[in-house]
C-alpha atoms as one frame of an Amber mdcrd trajectory, in Angstrom:
protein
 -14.679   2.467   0.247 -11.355   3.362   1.487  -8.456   3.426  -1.512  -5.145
   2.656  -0.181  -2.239   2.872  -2.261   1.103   0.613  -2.103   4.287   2.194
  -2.239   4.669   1.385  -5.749   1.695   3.272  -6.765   3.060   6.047  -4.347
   6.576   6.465  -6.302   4.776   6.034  -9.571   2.259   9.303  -8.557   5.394
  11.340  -7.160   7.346   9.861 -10.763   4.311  11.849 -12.536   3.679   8.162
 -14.420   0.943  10.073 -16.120  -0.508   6.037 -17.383  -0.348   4.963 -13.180
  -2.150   8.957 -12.361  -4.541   8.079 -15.164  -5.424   4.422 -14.175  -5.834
   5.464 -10.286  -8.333   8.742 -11.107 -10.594   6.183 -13.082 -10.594   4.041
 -10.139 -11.343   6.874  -8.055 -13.924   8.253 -10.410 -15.948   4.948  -9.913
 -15.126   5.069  -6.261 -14.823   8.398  -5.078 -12.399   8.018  -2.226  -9.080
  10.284  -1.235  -6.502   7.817  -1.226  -4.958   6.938   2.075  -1.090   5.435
   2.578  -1.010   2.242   5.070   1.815   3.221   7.795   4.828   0.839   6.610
   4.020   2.323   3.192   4.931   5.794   4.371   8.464   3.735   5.579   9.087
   2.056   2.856   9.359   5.430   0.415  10.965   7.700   3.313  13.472   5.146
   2.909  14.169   5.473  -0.504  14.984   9.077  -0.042  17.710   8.773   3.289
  20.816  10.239   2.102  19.859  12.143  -0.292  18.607  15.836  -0.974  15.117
  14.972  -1.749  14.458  13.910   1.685  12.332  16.923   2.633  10.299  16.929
  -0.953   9.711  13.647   0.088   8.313  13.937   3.823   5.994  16.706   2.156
   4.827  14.383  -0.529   3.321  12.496   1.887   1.820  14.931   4.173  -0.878
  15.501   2.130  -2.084  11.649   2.538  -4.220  10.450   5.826  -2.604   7.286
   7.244  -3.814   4.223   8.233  -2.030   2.855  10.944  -1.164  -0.929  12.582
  -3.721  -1.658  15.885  -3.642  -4.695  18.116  -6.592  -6.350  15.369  -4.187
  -5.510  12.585  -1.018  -6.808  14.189  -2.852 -10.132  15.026  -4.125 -10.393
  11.594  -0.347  -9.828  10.219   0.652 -13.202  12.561  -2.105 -15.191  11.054
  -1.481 -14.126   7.501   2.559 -14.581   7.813   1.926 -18.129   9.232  -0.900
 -18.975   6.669   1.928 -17.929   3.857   4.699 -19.597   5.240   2.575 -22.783
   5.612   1.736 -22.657   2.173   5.293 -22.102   0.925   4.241 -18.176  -0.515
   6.742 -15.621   0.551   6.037 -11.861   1.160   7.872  -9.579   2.708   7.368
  -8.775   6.235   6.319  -5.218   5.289   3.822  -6.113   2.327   2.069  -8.698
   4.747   1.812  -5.758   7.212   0.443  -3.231   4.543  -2.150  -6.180   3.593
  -3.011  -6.640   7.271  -3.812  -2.827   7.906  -5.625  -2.960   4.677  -7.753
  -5.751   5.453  -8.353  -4.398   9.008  -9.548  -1.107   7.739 -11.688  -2.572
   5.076  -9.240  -0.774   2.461  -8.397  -1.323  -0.835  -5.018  -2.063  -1.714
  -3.887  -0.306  -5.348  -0.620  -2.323  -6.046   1.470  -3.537  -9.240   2.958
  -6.111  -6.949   1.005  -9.661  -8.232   2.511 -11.226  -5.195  -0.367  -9.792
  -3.208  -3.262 -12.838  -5.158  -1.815 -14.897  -2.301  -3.817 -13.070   0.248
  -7.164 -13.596  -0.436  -8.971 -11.974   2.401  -7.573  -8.642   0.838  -9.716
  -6.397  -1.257  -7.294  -5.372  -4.006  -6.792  -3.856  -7.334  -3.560  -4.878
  -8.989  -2.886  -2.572 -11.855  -0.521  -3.955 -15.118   1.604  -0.925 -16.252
């Protein structure tokens, strides 16, 4: 099983949340599987760091993390879930419904905080309460 890990959970690990570190190495423990960072994930936390110092410290954070990246089945899947949301009046962000669409096309699981992500239920997830 592949562990992927929303940018939440990313800033949380380079925070040093020691309870988020703990709850992800008994996941992985039970799993064993590296975890991987879904593309928009890597953009989403690069962002956070434009303009300031910390932008290099940042771009070598993630380095050490493979990368699963959008393909044609992924980017179809992303259409299909945004219209299935809007349809049913559940709003995600643009970037959230592509991290659940790479996810879900990889077979990944998603490690979140973000409960928005029970509205997608073809995604294998494990939302952690911190």
């Amino acid at each position: 099983m592949t562990l992927a890990l929303d940018t939440n959970i990313l800033i949380e690990v380079d925070l040093l949340n020691q309870t988020v570190i703990e709850k992800l190495n008994n996941i992985r423990e039970k799993i064993s599987a590296k975890p991987v960072l879904p593309s928009p994930v890597i953009s989403e936390y690069y962002y956070g760091f434009l303009g300031t110092k910390k932008k290099e410290k940042a771009l070598k954070f993630v380095e050490g993390f493979d990368v699963l990246n959008t393909s044609k089945n992924s980017s179809l899947l992303f259409a299909e879930l945004r219209h299935k949301l809007m349809k049913s009046g559940k709003i995600l962000t643009d970037m959230d419904i592509l991290i659940a669409s790479i996810c879900i096309d990889n077979n990944a699981t998603l490690v979140t905080m973000d409960k928005q992500f029970e509205d997608i239920n073809e995604l294998n997830k494990i939302i952690l309460n911190v």
